[in-house]
C-alpha atoms as a printed R data frame, in Angstrom:
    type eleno elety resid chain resno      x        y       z
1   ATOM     1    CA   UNK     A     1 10.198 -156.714 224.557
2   ATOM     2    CA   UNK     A     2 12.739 -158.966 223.195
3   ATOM     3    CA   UNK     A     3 14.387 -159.715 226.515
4   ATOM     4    CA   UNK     A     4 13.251 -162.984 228.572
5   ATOM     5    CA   UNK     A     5 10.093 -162.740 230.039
6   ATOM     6    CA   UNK     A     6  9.434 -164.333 232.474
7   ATOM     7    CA   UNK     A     7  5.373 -166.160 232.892
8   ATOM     8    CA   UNK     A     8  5.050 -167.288 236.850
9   ATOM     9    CA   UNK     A     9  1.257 -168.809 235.635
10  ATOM    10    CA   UNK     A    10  1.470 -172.509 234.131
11  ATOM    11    CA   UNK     A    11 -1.519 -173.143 232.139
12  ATOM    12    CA   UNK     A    12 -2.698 -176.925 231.889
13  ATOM    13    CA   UNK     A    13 -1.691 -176.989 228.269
14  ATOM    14    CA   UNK     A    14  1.814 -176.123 229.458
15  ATOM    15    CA   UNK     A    15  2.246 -178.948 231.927
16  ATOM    16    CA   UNK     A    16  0.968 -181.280 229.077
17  ATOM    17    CA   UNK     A    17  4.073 -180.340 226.619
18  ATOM    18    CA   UNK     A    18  6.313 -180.158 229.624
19  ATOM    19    CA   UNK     A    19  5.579 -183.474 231.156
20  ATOM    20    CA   UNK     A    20  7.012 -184.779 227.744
21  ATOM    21    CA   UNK     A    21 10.153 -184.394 228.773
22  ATOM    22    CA   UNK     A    22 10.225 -185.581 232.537
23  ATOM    23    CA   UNK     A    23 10.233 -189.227 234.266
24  ATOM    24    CA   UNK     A    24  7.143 -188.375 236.726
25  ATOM    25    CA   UNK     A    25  4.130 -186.215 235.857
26  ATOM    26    CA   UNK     A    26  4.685 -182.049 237.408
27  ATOM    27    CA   UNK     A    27  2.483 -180.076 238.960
28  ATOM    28    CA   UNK     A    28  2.089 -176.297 238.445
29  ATOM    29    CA   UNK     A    29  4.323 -176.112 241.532
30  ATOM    30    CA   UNK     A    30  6.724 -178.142 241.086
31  ATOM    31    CA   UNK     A    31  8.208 -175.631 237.789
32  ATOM    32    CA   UNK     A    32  9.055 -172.147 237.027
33  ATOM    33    CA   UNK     A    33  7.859 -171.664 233.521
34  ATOM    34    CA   UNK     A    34  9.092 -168.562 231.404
35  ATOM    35    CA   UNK     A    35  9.180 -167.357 227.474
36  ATOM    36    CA   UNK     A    36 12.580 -166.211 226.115
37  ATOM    37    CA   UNK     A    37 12.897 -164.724 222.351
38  ATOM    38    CA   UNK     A    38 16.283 -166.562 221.306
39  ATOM    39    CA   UNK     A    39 16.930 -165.125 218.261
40  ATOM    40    CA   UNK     A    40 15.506 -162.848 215.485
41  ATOM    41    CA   UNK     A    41 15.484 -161.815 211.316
42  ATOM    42    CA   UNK     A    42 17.616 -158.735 212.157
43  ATOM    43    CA   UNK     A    43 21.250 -157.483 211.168
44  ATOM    44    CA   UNK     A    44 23.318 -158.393 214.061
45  ATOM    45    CA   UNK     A    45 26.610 -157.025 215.252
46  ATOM    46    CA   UNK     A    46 28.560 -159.560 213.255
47  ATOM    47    CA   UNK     A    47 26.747 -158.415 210.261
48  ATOM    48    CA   UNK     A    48 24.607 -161.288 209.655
49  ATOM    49    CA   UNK     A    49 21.019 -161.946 210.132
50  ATOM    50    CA   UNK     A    50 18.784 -165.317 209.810
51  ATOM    51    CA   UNK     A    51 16.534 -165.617 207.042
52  ATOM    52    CA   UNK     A    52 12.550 -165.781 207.623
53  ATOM    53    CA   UNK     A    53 12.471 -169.488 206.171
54  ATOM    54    CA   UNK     A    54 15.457 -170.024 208.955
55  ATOM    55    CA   UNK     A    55 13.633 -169.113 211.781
56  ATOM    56    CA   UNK     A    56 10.511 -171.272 210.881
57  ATOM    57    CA   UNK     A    57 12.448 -174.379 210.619
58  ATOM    58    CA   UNK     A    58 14.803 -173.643 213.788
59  ATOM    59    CA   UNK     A    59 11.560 -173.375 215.676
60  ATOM    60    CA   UNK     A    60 10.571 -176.865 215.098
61  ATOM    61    CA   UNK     A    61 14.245 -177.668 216.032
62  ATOM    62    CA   UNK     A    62 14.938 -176.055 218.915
63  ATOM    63    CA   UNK     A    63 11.711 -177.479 221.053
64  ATOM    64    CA   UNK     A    64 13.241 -180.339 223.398
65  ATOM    65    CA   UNK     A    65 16.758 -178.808 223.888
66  ATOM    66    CA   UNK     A    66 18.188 -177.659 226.747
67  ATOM    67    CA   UNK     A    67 19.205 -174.504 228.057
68  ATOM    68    CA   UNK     A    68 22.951 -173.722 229.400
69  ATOM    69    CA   UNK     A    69 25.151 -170.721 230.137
70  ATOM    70    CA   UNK     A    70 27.787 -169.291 228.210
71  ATOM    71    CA   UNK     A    71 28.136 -172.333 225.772
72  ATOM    72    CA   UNK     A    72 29.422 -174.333 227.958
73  ATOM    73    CA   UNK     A    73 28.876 -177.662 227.231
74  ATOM    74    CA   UNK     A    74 28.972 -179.864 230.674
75  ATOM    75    CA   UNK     A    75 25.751 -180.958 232.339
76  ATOM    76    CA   UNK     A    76 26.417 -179.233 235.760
77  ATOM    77    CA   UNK     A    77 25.126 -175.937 233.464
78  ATOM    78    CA   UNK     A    78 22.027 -177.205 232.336
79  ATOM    79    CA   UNK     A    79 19.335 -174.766 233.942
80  ATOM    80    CA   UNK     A    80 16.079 -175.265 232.016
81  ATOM    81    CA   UNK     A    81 14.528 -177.227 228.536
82  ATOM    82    CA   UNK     A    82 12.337 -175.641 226.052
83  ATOM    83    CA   UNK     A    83  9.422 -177.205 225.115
84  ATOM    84    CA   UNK     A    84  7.755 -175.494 222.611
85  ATOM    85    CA   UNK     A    85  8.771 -172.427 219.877
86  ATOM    86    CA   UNK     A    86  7.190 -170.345 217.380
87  ATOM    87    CA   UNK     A    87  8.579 -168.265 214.666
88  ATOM    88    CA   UNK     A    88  6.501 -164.800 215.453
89  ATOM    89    CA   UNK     A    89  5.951 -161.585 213.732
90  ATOM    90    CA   UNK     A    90  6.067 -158.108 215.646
91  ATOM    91    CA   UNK     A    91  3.424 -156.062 214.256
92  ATOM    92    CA   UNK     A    92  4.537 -152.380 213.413
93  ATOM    93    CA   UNK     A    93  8.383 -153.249 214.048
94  ATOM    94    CA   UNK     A    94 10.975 -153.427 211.494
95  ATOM    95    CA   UNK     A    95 14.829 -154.742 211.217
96  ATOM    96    CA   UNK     A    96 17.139 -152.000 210.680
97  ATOM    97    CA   UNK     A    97 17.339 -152.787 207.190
98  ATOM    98    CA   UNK     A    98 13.753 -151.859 206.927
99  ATOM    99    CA   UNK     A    99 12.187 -155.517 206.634
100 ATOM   100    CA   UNK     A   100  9.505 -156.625 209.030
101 ATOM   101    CA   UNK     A   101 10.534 -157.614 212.295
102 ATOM   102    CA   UNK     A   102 10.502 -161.364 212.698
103 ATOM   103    CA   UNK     A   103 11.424 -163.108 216.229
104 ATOM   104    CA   UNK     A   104 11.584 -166.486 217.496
105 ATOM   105    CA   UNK     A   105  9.965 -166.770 220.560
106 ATOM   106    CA   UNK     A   106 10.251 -169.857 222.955
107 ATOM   107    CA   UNK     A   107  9.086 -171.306 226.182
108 ATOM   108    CA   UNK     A   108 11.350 -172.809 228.554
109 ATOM   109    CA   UNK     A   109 10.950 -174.809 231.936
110 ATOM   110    CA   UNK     A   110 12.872 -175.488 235.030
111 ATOM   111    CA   UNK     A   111 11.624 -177.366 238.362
112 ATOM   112    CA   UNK     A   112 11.950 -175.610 241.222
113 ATOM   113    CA   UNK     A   113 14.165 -176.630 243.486
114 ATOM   114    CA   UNK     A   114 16.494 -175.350 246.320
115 ATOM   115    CA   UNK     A   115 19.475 -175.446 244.363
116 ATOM   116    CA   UNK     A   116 18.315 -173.016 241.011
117 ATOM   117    CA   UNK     A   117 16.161 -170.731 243.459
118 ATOM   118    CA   UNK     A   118 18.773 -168.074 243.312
119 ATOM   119    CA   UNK     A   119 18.789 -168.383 239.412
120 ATOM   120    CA   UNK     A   120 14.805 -168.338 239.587
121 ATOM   121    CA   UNK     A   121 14.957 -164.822 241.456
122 ATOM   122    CA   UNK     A   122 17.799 -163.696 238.868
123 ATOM   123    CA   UNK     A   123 15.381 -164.748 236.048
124 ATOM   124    CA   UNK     A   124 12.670 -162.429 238.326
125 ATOM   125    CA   UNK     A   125 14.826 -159.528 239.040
126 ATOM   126    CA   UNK     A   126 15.616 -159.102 235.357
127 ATOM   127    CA   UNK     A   127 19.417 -160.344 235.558
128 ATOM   128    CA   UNK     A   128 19.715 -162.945 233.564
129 ATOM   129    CA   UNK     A   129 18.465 -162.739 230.721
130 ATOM   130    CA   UNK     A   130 20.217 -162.129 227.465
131 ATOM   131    CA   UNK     A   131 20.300 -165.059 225.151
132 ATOM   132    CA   UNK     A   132 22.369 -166.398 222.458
133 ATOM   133    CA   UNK     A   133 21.883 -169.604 220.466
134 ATOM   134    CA   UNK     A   134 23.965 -172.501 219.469
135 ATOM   135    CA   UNK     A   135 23.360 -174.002 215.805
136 ATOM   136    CA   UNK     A   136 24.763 -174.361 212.666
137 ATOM   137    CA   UNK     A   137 23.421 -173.205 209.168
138 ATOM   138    CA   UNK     A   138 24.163 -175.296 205.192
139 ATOM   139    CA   UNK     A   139 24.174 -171.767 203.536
140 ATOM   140    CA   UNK     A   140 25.794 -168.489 204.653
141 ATOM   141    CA   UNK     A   141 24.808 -165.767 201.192
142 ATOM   142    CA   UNK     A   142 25.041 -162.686 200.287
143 ATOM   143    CA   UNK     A   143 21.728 -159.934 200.891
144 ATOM   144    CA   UNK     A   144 22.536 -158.378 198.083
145 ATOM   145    CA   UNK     A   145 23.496 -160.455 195.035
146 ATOM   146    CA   UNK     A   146 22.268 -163.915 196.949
147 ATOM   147    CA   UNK     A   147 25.950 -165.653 196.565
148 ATOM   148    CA   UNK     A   148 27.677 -167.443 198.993
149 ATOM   149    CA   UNK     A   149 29.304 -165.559 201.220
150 ATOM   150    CA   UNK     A   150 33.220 -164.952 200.169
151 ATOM   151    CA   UNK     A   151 32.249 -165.080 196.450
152 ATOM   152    CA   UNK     A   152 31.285 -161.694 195.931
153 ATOM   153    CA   UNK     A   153 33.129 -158.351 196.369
154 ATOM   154    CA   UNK     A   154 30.008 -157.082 198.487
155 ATOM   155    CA   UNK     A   155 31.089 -155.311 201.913
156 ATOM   156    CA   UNK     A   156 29.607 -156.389 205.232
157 ATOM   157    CA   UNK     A   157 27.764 -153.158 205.985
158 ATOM   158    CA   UNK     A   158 27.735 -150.974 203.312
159 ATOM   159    CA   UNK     A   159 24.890 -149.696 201.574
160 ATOM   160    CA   UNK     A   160 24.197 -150.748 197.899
161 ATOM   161    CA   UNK     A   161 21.640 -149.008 196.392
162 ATOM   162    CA   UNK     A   162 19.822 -148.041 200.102
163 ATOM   163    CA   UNK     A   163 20.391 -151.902 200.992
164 ATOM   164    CA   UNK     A   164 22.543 -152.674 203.697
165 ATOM   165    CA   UNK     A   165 24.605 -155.656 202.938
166 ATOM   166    CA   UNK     A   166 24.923 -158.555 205.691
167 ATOM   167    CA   UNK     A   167 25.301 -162.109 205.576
168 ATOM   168    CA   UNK     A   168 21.906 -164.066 205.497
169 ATOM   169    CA   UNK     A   169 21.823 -167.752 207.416
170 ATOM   170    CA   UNK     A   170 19.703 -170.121 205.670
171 ATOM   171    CA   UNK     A   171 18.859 -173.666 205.511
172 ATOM   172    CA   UNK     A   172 19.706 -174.509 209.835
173 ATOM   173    CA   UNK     A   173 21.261 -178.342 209.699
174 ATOM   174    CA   UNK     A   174 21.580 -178.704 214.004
175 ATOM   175    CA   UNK     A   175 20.072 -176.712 216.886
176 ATOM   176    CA   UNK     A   176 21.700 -178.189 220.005
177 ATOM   177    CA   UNK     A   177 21.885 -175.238 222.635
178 ATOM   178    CA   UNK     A   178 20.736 -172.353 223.874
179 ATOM   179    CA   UNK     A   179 22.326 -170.155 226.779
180 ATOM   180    CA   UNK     A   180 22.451 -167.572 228.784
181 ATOM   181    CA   UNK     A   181 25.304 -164.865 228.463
182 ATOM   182    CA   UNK     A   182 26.340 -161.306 228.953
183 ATOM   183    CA   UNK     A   183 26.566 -160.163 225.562
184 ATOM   184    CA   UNK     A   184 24.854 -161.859 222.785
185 ATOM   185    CA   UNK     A   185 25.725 -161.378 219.219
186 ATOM   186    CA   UNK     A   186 22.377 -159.910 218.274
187 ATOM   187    CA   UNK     A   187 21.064 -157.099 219.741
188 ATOM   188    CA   UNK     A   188 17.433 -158.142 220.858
189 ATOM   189    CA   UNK     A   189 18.796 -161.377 222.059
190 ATOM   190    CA   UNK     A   190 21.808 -163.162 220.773
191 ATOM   191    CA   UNK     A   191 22.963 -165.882 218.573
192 ATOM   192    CA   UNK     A   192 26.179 -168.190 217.754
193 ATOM   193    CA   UNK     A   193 25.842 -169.194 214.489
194 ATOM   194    CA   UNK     A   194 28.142 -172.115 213.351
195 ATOM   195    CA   UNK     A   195 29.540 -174.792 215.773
196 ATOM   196    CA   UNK     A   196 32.484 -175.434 213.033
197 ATOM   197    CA   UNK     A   197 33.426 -172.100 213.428
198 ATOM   198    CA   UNK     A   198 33.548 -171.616 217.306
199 ATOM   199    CA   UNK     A   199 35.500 -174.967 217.319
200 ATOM   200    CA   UNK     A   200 38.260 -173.367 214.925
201 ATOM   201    CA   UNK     A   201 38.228 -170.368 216.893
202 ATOM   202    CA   UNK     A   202 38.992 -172.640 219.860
203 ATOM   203    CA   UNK     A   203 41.920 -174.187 217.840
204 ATOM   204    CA   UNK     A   204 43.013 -171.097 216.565
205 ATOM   205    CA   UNK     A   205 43.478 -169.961 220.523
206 ATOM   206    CA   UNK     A   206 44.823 -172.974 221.917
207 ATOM   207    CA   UNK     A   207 47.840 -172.831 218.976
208 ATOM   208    CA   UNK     A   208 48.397 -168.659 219.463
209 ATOM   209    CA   UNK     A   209 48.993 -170.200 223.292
210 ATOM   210    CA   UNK     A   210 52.262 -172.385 221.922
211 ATOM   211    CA   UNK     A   211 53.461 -175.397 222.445
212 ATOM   212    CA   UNK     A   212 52.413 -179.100 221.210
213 ATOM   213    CA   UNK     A   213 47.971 -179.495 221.035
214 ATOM   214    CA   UNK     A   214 46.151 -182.663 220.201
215 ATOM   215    CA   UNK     A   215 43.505 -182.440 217.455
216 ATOM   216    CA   UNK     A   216 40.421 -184.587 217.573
217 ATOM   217    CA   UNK     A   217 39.321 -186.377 214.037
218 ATOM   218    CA   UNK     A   218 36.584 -184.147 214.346
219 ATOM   219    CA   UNK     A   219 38.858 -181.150 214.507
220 ATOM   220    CA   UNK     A   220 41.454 -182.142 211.746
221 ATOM   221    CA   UNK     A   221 38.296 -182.968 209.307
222 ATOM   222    CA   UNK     A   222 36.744 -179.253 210.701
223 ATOM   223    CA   UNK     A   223 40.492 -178.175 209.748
224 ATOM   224    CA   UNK     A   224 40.840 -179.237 206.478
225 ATOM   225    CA   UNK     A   225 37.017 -178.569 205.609
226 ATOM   226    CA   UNK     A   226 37.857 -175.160 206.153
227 ATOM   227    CA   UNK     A   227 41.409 -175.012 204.617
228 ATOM   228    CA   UNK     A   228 39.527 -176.624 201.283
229 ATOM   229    CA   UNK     A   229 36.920 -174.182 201.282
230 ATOM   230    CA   UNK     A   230 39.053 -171.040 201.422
231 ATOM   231    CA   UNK     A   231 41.312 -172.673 198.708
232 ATOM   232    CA   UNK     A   232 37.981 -172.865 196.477
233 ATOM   233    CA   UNK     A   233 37.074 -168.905 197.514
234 ATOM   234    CA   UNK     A   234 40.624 -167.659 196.760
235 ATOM   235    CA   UNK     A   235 40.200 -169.629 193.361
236 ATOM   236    CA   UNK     A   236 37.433 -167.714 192.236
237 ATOM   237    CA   UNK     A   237 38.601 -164.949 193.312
238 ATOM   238    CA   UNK     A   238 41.486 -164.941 191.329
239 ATOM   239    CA   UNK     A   239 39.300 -165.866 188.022
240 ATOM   240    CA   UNK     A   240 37.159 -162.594 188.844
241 ATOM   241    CA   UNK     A   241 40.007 -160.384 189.178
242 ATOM   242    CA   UNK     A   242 42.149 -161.567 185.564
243 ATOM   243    CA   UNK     A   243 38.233 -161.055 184.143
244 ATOM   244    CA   UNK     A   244 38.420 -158.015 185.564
245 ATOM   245    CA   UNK     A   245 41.341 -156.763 184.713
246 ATOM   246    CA   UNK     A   246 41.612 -157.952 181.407
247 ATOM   247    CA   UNK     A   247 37.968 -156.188 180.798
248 ATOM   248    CA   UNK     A   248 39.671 -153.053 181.869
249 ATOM   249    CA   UNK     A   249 42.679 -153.184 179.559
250 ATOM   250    CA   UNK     A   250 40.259 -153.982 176.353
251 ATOM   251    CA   UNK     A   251 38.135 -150.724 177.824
252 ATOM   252    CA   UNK     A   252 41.289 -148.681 178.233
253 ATOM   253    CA   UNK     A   253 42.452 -149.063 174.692
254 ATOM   254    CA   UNK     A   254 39.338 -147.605 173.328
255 ATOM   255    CA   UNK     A   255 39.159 -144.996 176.186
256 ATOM   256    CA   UNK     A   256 42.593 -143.675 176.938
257 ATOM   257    CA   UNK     A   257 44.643 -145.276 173.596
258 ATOM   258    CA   UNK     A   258 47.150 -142.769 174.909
259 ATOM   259    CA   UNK     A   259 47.749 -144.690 177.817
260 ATOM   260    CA   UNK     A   260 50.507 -147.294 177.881
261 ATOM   261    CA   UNK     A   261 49.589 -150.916 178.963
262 ATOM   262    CA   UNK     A   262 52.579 -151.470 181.397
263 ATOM   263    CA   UNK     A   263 51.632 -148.321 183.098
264 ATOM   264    CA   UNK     A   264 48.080 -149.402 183.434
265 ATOM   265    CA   UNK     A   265 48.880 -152.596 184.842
266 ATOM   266    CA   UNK     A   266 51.348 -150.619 187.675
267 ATOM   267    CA   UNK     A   267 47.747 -148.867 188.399
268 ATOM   268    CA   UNK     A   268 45.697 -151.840 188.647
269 ATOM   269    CA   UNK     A   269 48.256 -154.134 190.276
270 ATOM   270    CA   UNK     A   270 47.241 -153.114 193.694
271 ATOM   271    CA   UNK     A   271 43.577 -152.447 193.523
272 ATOM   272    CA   UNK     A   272 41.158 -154.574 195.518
273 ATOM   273    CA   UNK     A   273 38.128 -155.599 193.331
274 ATOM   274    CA   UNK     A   274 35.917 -152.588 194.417
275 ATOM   275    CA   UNK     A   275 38.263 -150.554 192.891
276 ATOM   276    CA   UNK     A   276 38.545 -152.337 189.903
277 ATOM   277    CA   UNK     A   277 35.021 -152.663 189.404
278 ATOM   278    CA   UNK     A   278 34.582 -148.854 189.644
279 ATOM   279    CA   UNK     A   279 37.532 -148.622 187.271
280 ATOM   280    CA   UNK     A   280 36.391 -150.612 184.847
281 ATOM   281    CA   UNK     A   281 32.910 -149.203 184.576
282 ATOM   282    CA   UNK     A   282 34.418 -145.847 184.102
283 ATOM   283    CA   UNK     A   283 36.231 -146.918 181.492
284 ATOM   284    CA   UNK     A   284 34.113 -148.310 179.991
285 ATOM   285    CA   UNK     A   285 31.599 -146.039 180.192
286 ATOM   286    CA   UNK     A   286 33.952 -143.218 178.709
287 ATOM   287    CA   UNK     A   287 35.059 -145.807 175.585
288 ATOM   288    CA   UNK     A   288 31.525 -146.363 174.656
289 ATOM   289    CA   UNK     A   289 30.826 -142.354 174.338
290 ATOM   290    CA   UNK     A   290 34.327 -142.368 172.601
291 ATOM   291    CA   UNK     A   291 33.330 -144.896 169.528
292 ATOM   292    CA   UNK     A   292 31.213 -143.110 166.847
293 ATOM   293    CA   UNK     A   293 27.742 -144.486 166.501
294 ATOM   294    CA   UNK     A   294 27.398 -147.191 163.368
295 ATOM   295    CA   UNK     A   295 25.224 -145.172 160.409
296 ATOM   296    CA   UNK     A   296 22.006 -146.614 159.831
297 ATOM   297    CA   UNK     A   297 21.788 -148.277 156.472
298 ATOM   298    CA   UNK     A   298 19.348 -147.248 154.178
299 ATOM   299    CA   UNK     A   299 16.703 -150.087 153.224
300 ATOM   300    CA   UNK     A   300 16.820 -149.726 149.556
301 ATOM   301    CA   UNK     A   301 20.362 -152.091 148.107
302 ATOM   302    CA   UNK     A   302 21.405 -148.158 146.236
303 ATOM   303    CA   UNK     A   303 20.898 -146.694 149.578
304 ATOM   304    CA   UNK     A   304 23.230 -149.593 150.738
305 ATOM   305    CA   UNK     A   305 25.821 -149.462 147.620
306 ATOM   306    CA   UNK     A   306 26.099 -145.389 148.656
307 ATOM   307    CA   UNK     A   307 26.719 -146.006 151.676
308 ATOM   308    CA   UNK     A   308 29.907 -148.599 151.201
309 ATOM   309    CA   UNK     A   309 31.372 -146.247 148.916
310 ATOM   310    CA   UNK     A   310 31.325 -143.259 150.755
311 ATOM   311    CA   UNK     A   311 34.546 -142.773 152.544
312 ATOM   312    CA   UNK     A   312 33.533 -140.792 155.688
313 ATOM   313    CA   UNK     A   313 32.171 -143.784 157.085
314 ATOM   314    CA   UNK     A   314 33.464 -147.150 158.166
315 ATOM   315    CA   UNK     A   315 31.873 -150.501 159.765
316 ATOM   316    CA   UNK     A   316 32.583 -151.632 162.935
């Protein structure tokens, strides 16, 4: 359903769109013409899906860009163009986080010659055809509390409240590739998310190798992009945590006034912030049924007098 399909008939409106893109007007026999679904609003298995909004504007992007395999980025693997995309909805299906099932669907081109009619009868036969995207995305946030992603304390696939949490792409900047590969990140058909990343992944391989590399000026400012951004996450972090902690201390003296602070701090010293948010909502929670309940003051100023005087109660 979601794998390449492949479409043998070439409709007139076809040609039109596809003769866009060539030096000398086609015939319907001079290309193989066939509809792909390149990616979709689903959890993938790197725990991140695209938003809907995503998928419409990547559909106006991708039309016009070429089709490769595996990423590889030389012109000898260039095997056929899109020219034209929609952002589709699958009636009765839904994501595995319960949402309805969107998919962007495309239609792709090749002419047929003797050199890709082995690939054409792959295509045909059902072998190739897993997909996988190459773009890049302004916002990476949170599904459940809508931050951006490495702010919050939220878990790549765990369930809060029935919701399973993932990483939502939003707001594409660059579609420049699609390919075919073996095993796409997303299930129904596959997707690689942000170029900056796969080029620091390269980096990170080519220095676990050894020896001397030469970085680009692309790489070093990919580098340091990075390097500046994590310094920023690890920041707030840090704030969250001393909030955190220091909320737990003021619940622990009204909850457990029995308990000394330099123990409490040996407890807490370790904990990731899960933990400490669980700790400090049970502590919290216990101080609060701990503190006796303010008496309600009379409306009457003798009412009010009475109730200063009398010893068995005290403001707070």
């Amino acid at each position: 359903m979601n794998n390449n399909i492949v479409s043998p008939a070439v409709s007139s409106d076809d040609l039109e769109m596809i003769n866009r893109y060539t030096k000398k007007e086609l015939s319907s026999d001079d290309v193989f013409v066939f509809s792909v679904v390149l990616c979709d609003n689903d959890i993938d298995r790197d725990g991140e899906r695209f938003s809907d909004a995503a998928l419409e504007k990547l559909s106006e992007m991708f039309v016009g860009v070429t089709g490769i395999t595996d990423h590889d980025p030389k012109s000898k693997n260039q095997t056929a163009r899109i020219f034209s995309a929609a952002a589709e909805r699958v009636g009765g299906k839904k994501t595995s986080d319960g949402r309805d099932y969107i998919r962007l669907k495309a239609k792709a081109y090749m002419p047929r010659t003797t050199g890709n009619a082995d690939f054409i009868r792959e295509l045909e036969g059902g072998i190739k055809k897993e997909v996988s995207v190459g773009c890049s995305v302004k916002r990476k946030y949170c599904s459940i509390c809508g931050k951006d992603t490495g702010v919050c304390s939220h878990v790549k696939g765990k369930s809060y409240g029935g919701i399973i949490c993932c990483n939502v792409l939003d707001d594409p900047a660059d579609a420049y590739e699609w390919s075919f590969v073996a095993v796409p990140a997303q299930r129904e058909a596959g997707v690689i998310k942000n170029y900056k990343g796969d080029k620091n992944m390269d980096i990170e391989k080519r220095l676990s190798e050894g020896g001397e590399i030469t970085l680009s000026a692309e790489e070093v400012q990919a580098i340091t992009g990075e390097l500046r951004s994590l310094r920023e996450r690890a920041a707030d972090g840090d704030t969250y945590r001393r909030r955190l902690k220091a909320d737990i201390t003021k619940a622990a003296v009204m909850a457990l006034p029995e308990l000394r602070k330099d123990i409490l701090e040996v407890m807490v010293k370790n904990m990731n912030v899960i933990q400490l948010e669980e700790l400090c909502s049970a502590l919290t929670k216990r101080a609060s049924a701990a503190v006796p309940l303010r008496p309600q003051l009379a409306n009457d100023r003798q009412s009010e007098k009475n109730c200063v005087g009398n010893n068995d109660y005290k403001r707070i």
